[in-house]
C-alpha positions in Angstrom: -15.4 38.1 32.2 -12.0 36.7 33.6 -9.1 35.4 31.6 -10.1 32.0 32.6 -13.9 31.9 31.7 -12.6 33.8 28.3 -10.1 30.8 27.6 -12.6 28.3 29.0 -15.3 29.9 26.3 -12.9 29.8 23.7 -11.8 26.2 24.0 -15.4 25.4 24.3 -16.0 26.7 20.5 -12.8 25.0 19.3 -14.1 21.7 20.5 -17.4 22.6 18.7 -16.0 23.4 15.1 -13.5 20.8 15.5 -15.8 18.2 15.9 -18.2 19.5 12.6 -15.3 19.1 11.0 -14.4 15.7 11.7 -18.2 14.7 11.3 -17.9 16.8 7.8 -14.7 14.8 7.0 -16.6 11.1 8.1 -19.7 12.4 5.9 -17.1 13.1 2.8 -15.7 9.6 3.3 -18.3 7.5 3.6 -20.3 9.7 0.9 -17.1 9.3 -1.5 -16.9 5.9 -1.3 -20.9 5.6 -2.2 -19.9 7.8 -5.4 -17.2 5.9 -6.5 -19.2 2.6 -6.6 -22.0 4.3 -8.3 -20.1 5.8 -11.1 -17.8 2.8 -11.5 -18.4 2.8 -15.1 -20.5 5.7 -16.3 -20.0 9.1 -16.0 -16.5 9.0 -14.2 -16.5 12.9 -14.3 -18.2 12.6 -11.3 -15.5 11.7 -8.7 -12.9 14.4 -9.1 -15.9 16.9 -9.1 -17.2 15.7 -6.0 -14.1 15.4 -4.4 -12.7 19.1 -5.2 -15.8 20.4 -3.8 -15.6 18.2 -0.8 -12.0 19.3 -0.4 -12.7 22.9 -0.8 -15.3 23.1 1.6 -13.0 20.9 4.3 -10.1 24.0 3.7 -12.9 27.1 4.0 -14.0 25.4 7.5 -10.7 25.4 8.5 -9.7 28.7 7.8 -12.9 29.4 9.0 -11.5 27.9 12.5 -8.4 29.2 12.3 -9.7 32.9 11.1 -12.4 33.3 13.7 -10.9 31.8 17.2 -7.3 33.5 16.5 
C-alpha cells in the first residue's frame, strides 16, 4: 500500500466516524428535546440523567476517533 492509498484509507474512516457522530449528536437533540416536554412536570430527575449519559457517550466516541485514527 502507497502513502497515498494509506492517507486516502484513512480519511475515508474519519469521514465515516465523523458523520456517526454528528447523526449521534442530531439523535441526542432531537431525543432531548422529546424528554424535556415529557418530563415537564413529573419526574424532572430525568433530564440531567439523560443528558450526562448522552454527553458521555458523545466524549468516548470522540476519543474513540481521536485514539484510533492517530
Amino acid at each position: 500500500m502507497t502513502r497515498l492509498e494509506a492517507m486516502i484509507e484513512y480519511y475515508r474512516n474519519v469521514d465515516i466516524v465523523t458523520t456517526a457522530l454528528v447523526m449521534l449528536a442530531v439523535w441526542a437533540a432531537g431525543t432531548g428535546h422529546l424528554v424535556d416536554w415529557m418530563t415537564e412536570h413529573r419526574f424532572k430527575i430525568a433530564v440531567p440523567i439523560y443528558w450526562s449519559i448522552v454527553i458521555t457517550v458523545y466524549v468516548i466516541g470522540i476519543l474513540f476517533v481521536g485514539l484510533t485514527f492517530s
